[in-house]
Structure formats: C-alpha cells, structure tokens
Backbone bond lengths (Angstrom), bond angles and torsions (degrees), N, CA, C in turn:
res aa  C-N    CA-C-N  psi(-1)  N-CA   C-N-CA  omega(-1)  CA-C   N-CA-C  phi
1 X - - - 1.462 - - 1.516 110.08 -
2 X 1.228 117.40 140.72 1.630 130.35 -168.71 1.908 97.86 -112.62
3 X 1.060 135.93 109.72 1.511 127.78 154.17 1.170 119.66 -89.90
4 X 0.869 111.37 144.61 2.020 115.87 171.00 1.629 100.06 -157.25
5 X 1.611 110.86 131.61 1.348 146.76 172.35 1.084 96.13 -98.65
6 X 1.646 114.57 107.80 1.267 127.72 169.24 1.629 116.94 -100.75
7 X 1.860 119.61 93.36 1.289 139.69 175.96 1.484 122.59 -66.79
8 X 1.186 111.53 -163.34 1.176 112.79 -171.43 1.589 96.14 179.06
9 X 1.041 151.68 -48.09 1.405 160.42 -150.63 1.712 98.31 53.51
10 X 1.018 140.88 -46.19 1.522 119.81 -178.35 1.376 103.26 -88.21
11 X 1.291 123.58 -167.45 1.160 131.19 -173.62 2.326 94.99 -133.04
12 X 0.972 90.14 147.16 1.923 102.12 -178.72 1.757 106.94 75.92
13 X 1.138 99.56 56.26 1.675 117.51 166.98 1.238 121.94 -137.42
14 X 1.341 103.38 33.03 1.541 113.12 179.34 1.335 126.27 53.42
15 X 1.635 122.25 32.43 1.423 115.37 -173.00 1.315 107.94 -86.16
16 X 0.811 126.55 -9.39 1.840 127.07 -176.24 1.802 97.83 -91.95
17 X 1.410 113.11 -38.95 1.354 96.26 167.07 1.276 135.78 -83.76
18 X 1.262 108.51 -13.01 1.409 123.77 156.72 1.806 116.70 -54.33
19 X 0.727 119.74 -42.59 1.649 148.82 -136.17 1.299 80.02 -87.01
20 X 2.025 107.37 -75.04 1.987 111.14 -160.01 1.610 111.26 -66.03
21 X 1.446 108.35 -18.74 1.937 107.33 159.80 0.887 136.57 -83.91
22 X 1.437 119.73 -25.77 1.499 124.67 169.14 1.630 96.18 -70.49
23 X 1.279 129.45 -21.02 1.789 102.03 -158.32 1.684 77.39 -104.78
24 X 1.381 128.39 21.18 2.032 109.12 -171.54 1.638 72.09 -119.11
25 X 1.254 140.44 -7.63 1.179 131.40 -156.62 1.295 107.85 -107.42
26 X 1.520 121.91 -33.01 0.778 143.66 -166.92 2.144 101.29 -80.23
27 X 1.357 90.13 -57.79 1.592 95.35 176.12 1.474 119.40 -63.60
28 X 0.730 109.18 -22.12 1.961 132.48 170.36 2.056 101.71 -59.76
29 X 1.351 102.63 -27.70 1.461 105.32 178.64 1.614 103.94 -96.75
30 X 1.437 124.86 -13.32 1.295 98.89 166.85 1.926 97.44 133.94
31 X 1.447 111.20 -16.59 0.886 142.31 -167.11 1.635 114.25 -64.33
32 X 1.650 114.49 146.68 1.930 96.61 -176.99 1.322 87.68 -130.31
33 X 1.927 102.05 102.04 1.543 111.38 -178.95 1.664 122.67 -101.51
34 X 0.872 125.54 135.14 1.426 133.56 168.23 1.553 117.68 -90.10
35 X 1.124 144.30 111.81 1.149 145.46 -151.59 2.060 97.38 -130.22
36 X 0.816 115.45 125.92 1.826 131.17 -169.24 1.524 96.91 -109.59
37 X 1.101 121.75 134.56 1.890 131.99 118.24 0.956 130.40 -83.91
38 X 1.656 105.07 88.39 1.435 118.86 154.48 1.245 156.05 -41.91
39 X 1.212 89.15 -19.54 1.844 122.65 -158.47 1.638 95.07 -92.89
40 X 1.498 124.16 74.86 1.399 132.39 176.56 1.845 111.65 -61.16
41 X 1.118 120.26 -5.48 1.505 114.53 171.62 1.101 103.05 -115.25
42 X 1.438 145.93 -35.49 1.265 145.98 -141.42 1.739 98.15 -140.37
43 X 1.094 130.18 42.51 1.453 113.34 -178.42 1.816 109.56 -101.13
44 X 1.496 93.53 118.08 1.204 102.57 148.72 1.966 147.91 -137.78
45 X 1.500 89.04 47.23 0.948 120.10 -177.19 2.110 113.15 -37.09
46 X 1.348 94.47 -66.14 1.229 103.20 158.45 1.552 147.94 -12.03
47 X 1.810 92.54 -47.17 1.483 92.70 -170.12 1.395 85.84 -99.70
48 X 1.290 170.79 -29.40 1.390 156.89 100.61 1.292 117.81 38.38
49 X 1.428 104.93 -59.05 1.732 106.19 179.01 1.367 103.13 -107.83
50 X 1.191 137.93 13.29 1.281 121.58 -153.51 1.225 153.29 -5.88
51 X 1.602 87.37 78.31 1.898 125.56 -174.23 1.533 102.17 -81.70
52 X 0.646 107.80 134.93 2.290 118.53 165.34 2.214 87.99 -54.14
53 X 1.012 91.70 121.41 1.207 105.92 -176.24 1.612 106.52 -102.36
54 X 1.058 116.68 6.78 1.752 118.80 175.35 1.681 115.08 -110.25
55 X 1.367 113.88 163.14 1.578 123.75 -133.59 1.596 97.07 -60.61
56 X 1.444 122.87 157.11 1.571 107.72 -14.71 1.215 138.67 -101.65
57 X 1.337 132.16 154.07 1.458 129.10 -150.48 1.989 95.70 -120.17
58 X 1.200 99.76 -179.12 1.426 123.98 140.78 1.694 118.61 -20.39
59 X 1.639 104.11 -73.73 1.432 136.43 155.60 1.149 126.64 -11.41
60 X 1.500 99.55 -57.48 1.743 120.66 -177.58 1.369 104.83 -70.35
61 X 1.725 116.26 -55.64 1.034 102.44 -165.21 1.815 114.43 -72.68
62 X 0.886 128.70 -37.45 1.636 145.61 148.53 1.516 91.39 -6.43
63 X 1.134 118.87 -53.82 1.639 130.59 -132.77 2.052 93.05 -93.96
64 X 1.405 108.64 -14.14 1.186 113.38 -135.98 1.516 123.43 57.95
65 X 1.010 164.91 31.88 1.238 161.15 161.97 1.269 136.91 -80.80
66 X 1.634 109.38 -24.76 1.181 114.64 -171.35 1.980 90.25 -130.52
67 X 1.340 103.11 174.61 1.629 112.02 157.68 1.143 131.87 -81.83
68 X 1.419 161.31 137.01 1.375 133.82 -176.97 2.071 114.72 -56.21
69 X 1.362 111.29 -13.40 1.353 100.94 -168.95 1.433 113.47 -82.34
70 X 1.877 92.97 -41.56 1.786 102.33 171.31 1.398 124.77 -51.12
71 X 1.633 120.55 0.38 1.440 121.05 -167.98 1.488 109.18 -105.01
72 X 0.871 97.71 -17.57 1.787 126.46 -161.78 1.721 98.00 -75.49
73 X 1.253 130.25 136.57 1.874 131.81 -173.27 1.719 72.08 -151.72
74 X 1.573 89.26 171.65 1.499 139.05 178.23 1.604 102.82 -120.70
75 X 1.846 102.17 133.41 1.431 98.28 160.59 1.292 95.45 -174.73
76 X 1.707 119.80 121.06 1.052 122.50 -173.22 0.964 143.36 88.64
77 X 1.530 112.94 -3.88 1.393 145.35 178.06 1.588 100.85 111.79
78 X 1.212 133.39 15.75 1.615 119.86 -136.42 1.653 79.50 -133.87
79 X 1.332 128.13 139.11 1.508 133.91 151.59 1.478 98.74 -76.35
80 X 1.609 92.90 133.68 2.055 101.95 167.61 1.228 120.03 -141.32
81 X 1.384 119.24 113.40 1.534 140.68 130.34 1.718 108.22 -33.98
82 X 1.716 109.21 100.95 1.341 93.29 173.51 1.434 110.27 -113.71
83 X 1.146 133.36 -155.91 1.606 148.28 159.24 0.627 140.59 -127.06
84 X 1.712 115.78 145.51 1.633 95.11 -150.67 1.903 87.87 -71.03
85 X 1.762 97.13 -171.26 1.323 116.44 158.68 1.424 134.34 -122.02
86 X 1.291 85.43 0.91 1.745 86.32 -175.55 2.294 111.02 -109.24
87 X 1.367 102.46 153.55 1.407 103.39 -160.65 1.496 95.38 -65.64
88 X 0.881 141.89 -37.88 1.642 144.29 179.85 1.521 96.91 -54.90
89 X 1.127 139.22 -48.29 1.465 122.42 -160.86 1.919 82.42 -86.34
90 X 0.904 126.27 -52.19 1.388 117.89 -172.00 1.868 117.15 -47.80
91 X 1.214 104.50 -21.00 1.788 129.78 -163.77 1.938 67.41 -77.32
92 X 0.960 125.75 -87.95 1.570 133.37 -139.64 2.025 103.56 -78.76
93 X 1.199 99.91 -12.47 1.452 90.51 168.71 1.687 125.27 -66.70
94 X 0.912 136.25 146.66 1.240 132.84 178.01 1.258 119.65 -129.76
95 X 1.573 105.10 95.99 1.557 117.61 -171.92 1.639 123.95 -59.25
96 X 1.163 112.36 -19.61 1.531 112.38 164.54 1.323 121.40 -74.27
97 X 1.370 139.29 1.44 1.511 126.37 113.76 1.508 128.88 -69.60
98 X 0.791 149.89 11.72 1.010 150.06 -174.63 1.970 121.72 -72.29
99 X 1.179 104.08 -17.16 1.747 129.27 142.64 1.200 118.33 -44.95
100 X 1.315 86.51 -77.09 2.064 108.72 -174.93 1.683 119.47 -46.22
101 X 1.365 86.94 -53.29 1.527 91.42 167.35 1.659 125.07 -79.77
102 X 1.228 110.59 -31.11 1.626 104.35 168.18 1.507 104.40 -58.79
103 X 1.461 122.79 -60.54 1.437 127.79 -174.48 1.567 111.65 -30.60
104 X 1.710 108.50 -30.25 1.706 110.18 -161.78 1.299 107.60 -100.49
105 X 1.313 119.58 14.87 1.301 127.06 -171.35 1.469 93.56 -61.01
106 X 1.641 117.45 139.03 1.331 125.28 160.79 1.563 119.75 -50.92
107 X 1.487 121.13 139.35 1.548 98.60 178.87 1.558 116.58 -91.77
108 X 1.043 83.81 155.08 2.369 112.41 -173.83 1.474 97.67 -127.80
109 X 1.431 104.71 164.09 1.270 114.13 179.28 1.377 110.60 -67.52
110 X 1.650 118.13 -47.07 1.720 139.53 176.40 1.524 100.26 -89.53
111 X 0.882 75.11 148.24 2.325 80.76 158.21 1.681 90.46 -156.96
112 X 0.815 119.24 114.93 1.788 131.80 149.71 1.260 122.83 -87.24
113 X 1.703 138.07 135.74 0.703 130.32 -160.04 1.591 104.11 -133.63
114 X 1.155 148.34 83.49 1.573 153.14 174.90 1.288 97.45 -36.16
115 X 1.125 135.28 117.28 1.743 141.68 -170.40 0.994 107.04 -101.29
116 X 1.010 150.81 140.25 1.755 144.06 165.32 1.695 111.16 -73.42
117 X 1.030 108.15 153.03 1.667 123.42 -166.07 1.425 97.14 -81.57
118 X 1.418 110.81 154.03 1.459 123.67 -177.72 1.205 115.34 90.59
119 X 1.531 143.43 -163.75 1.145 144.05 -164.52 2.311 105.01 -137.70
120 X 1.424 94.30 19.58 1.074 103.39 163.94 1.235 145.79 -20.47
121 X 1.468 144.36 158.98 1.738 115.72 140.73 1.593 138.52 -64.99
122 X 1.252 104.68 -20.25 1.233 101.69 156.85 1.366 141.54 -91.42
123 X 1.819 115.59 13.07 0.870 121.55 135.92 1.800 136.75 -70.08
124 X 1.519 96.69 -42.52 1.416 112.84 -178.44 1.753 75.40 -65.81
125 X 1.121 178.83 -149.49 1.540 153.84 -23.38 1.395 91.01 -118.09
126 X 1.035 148.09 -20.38 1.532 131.68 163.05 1.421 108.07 -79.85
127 X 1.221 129.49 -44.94 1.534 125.24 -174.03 1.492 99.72 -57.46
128 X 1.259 112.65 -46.74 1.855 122.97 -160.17 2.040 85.20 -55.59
129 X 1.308 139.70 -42.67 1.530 120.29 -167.81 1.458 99.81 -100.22
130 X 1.180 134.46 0.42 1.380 117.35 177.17 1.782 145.83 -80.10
131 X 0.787 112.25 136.17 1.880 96.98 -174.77 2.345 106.45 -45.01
132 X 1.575 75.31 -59.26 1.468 102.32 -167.72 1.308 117.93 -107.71
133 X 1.393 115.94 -174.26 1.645 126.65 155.08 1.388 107.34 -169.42
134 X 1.869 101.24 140.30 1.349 121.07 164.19 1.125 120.43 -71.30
135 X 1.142 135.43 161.94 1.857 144.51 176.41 1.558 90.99 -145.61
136 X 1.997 88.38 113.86 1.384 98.20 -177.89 1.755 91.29 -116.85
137 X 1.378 102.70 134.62 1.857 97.32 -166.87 1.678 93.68 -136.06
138 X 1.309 116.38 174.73 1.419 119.27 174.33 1.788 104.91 -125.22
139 X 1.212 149.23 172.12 0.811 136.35 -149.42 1.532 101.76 -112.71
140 X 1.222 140.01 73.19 1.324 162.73 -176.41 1.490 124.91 -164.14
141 X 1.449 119.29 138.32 1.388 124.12 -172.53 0.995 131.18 -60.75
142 X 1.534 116.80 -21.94 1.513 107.48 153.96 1.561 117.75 -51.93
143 X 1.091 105.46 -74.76 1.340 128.08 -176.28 1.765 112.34 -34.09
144 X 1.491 119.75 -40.39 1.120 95.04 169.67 2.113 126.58 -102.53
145 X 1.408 73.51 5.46 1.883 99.79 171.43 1.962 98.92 -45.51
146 X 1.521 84.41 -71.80 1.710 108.84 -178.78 1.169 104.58 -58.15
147 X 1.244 163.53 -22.75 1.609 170.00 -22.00 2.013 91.93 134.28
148 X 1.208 95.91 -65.80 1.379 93.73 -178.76 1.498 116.11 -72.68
149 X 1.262 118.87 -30.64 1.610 110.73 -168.37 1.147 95.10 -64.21
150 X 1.636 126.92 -66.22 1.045 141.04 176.20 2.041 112.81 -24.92
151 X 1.534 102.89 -57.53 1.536 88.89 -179.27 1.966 108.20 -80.50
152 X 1.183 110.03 18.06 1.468 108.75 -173.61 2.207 88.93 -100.45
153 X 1.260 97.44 -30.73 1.528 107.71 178.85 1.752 101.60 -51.92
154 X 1.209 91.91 -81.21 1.570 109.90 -165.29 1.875 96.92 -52.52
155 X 1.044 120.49 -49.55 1.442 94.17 172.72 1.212 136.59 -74.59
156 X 1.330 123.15 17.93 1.710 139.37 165.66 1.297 85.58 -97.90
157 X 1.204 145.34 -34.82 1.457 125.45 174.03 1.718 128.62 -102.50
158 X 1.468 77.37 24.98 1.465 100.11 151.80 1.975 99.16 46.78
159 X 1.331 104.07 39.33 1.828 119.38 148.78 1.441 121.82 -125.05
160 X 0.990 100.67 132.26 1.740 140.72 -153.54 1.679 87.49 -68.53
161 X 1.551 119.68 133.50 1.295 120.14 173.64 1.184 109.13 -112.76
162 X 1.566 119.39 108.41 1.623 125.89 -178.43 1.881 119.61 -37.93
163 X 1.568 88.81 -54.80 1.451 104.96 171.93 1.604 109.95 152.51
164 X 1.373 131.97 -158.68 1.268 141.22 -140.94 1.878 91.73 -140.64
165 X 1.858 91.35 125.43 1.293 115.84 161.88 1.598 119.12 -94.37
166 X 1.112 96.53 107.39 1.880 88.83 179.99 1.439 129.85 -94.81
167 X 1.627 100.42 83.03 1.608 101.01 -176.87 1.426 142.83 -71.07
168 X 0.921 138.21 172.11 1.520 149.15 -179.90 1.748 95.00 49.68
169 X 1.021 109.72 64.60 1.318 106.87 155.10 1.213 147.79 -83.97
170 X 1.218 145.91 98.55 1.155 156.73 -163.82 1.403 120.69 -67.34
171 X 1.813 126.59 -40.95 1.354 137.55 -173.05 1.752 109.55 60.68
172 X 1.460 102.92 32.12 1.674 121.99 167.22 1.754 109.64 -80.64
173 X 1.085 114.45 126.34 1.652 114.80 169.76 1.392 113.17 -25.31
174 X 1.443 118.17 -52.50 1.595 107.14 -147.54 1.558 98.36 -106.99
175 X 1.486 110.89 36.19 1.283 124.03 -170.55 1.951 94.88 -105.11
176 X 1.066 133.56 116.74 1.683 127.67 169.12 1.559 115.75 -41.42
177 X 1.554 107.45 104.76 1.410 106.71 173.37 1.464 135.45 -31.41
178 X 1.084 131.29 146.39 1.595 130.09 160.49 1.602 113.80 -33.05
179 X 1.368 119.79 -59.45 1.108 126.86 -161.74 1.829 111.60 -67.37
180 X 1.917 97.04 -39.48 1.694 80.95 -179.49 1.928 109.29 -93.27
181 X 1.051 90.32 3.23 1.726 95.87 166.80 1.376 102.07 -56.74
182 X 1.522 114.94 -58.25 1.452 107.34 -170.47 1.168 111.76 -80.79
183 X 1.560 132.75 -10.29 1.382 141.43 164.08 1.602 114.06 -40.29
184 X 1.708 93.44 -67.63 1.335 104.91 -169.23 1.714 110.09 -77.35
185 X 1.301 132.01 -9.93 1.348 148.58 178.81 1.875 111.52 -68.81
186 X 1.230 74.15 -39.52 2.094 106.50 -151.97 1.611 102.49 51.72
187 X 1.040 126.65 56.85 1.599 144.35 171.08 1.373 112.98 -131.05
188 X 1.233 109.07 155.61 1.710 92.11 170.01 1.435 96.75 -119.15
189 X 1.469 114.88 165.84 1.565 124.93 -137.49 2.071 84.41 -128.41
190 X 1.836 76.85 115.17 1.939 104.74 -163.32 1.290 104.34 -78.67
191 X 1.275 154.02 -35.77 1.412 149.54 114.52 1.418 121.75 -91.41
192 X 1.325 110.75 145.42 1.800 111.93 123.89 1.653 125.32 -92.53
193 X 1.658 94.15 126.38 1.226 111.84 166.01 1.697 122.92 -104.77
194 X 1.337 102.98 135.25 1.341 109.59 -155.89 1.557 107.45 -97.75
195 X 1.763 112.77 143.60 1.200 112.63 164.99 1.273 114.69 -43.09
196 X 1.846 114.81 141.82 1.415 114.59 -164.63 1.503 100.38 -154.20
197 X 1.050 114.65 108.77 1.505 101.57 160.10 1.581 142.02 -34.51
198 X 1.181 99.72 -57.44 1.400 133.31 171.01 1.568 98.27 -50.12
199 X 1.565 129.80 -31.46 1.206 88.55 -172.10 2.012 106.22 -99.80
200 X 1.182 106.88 3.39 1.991 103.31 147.55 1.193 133.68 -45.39
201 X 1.806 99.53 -53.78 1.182 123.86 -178.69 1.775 132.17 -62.39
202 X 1.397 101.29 -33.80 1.520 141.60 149.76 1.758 102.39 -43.86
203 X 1.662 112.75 -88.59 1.109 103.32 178.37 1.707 137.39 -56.40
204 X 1.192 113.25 1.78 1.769 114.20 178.88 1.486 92.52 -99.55
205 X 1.331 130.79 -15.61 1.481 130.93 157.10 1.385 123.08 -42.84
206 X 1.783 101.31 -43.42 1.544 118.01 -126.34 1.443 124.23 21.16
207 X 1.268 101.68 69.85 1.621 129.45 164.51 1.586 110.08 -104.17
208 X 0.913 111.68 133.23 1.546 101.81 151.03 1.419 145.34 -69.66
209 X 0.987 131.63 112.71 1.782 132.89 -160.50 1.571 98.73 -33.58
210 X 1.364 118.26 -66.99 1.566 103.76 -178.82 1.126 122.98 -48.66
211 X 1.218 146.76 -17.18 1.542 156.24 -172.12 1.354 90.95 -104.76
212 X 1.726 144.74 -83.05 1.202 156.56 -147.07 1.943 96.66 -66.62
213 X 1.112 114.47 -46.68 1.345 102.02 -172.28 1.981 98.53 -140.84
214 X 1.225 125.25 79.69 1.860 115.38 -155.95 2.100 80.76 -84.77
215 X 1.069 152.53 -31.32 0.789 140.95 -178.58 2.026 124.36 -73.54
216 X 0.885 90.15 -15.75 1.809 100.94 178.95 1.729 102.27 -71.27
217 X 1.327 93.13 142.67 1.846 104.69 174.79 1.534 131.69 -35.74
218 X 1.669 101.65 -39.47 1.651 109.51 158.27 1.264 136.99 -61.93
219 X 1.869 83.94 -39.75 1.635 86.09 -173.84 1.623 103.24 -86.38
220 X 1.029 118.09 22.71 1.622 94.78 169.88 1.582 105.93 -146.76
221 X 1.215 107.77 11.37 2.002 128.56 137.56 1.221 105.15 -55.32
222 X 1.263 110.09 -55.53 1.993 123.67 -178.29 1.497 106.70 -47.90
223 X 1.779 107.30 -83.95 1.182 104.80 163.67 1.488 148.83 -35.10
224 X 1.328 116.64 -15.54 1.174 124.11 170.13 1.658 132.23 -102.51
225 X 1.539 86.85 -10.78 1.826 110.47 168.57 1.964 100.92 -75.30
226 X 1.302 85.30 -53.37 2.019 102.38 175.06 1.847 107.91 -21.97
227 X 1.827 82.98 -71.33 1.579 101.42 -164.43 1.373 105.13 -71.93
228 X 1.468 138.07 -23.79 1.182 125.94 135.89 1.250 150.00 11.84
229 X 1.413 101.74 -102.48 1.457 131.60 142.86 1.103 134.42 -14.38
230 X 1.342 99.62 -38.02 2.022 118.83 -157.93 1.528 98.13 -103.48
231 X 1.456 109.81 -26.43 1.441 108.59 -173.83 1.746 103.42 94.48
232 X 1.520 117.91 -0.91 1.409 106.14 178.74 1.850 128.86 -97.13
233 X 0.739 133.55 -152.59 1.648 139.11 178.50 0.760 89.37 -129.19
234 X 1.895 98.20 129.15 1.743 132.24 176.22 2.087 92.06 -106.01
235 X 1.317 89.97 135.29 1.440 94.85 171.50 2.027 87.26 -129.48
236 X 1.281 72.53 117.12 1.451 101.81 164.03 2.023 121.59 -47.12
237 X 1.476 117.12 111.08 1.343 131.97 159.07 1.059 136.57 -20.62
238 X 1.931 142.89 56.19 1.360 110.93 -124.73 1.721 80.45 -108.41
239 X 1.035 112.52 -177.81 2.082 132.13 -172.76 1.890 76.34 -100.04
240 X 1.203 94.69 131.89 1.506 108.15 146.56 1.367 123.75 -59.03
241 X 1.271 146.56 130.03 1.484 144.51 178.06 1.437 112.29 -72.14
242 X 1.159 133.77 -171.64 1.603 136.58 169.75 1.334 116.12 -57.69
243 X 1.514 98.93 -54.91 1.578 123.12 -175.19 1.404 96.43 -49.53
244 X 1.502 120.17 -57.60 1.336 120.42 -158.75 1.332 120.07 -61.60
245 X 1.398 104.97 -38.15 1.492 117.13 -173.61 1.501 115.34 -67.88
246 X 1.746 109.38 -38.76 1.504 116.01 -177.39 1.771 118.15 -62.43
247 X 1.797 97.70 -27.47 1.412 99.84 171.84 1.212 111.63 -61.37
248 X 1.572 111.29 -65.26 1.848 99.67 -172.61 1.230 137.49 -46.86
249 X 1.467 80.36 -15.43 1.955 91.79 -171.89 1.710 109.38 -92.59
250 X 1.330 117.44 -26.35 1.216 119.71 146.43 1.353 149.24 -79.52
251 X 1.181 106.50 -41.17 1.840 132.12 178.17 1.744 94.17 -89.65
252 X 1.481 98.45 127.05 1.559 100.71 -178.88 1.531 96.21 -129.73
C-alpha cells in the first residue's frame, strides 16, 4: 500500500479537486484506490465525487457512532471516506482520534488523503500515517509561503514530499514562474494544471473533470500527473478532426 496526503497549506487552491481526479485517474489505470476527507472542519470532498454525503461519514466514526467500514461507499471506481458537512456532525466529531482511525484504514493499493489547510492538528494526524505528501500550490506568494511551512511540517515528521502541483495556471507574466516555484519549493513541480473552465462546470455536476470533461486541458494535466506517479504511460486524449468524424459516421 502507497499513502500520500495531498496538502496545500492555504486553503482555495484546488486541493480537494485535485485530490477526487487524481484518485478517479488513478483507478482508470487499473488501480484499487481509497480516497479520505481529511479536512474535519471544511470537508467537501463529496460534492467532487458526488457521494451521498449523509451518515455515515468520517464524522460518525470520530464521533464513535459508526465503524470505519460502514462509512466507506464506491463511486467511480474509487473507494470513499467522506465528511460529513454539516456543523452538528462536526460539533460531535472528535479530532483526537483522527490518527487512530486513519492508521485503521483497510489496505488498497493507493490511499489518498485530502489534508485540511493550515498547519493544524488535523493536519499533523494525516501526515503522522502517511508514506508521502503532495504540495498542491497556485502560482503566487502566498500560496507558496504556506507551501513551505507545510513541507517544513512533514519533514519534522520525517514524510518524504513527492513534490508540487501547480494549479490554476494561467501562463500570465505576473503569475510566479515554473522554474522559481521549484526554486523556492526545492522540489520540482510534477504538473501544471491549467485554469479551466470545465473544471466548475464538472463540479456543479459533481462529476469529476476526468470523467465530466477527460479531453479538456485539466483533465488530462490530471491524467498525466496519475500516470506519473504509477510509473505508467499517459497517451494523451486527442479531439477527433472533421475528417475523422465524417469517416465513422460513414465507413462502418
């Protein structure tokens, strides 16, 4: 089994959408992934994949209430650990298990872990069971300010940081280059993923961009971070041309 807690240190850098495509992207290769919401104040893992987000969750089990297995759904090929969403299930969760129960996670080949933003305790309790961790950043100084505390975290706890996803990219001047991203990281930066419409449009679905749109610029940034990872070959999504299309529709 492989884990990786995919961070962010700020919060609105797309790590949760990063997170529900890499693990639909990942299973798309053949893969038996378990995908978590970590994020005990802020989880919305759910509407991402669009899982039934009501009990039992994450929450429950936190809460004692539920078992860790009864929380656990399928969607998309993907096993999911979701969270709750509402402040009442969050009132009765109790984040000082939140170790215990990651630790008991059944094993999968993947385990992904949606981390919560900031430098929290319930961040330090996902890093504390993981092999690894992602650094998903956007290309601005906040963003990789928080980027560093965060990988200064995980290496006092002695987990290995794969490297840095650089989302919503634009390729605008006053946007922080690729190169000193990984400067200031000292990582080198495993995709850029590009501002995308499609992937809004995706989430009011709760589809996943690779499924909802697998041909759009993100979704196959996604896919190719996936095959990455895995050690496999990404062959690129191509649009059929005119020509192409008139054959199929004629030539049978």
């Amino acid at each position: 089994m492989v884990s990786i807690a995919v961070c962010s240190g700020k919060g609105g850098t797309g790590k949760t959408t990063v997170t529900a495509n890499l693990a639909v992207a990942m299973a798309q290769f053949g893969r038996d992934v378990l995908v978590v919401d970590a994020d005990i104040e802020m989880a919305n893992l759910c509407f991402h994949l669009g899982v039934d987000g009501s009990t039992p969750t994450l929450h429950d089990v936190l809460a004692g209430r539920a078992e860790l297995a009864e929380a656990v759904r399928e969607a998309h090929g993907v096993k999911v650990l979701p969270g709750a969403i509402s402040l009442k299930a969050l009132k009765h969760a109790d984040p000082e298990r939140l170790e215990e129960v990651l630790s008991a996670l059944e094993k999968h080949e993947i385990v992904l872990i949606d981390a919560p933003a900031g430098l929290g305790r319930a961040l330090l309790a996902a890093l504390s069971v993981v092999d690894a961790a992602l650094l998903v950043v956007n290309p601005e100084v906040s963003s990789l300010g928080d980027a560093l505390k965060t990988k200064v975290v995980a290496g006092k706890l002695k987990v290995k940081t794969l490297g840095a996803v650089l989302n919503r990219w634009h390729g605008t001047p006053e946007e922080i280059p690729v190169r000193d991203v990984e400067t200031v990281l000292e990582m080198p930066v495993l995709a850029t993923i590009p501002e995308d419409k499609k992937v809004r449009e995706a989430s009011s679905y709760g589809t996943p961009l690779v499924l909802h749109s697998p041909q759009s610029p993100a979704a196959q940034a996604l896919k190719e971070l996936a095959a990455n990872l895995l050690g496999e070959e990404y062959r690129p999504v191509r649009k059929d041309s005119f020509v192409s299309r008139l054959k199929k529709l004629f030539i049978k």
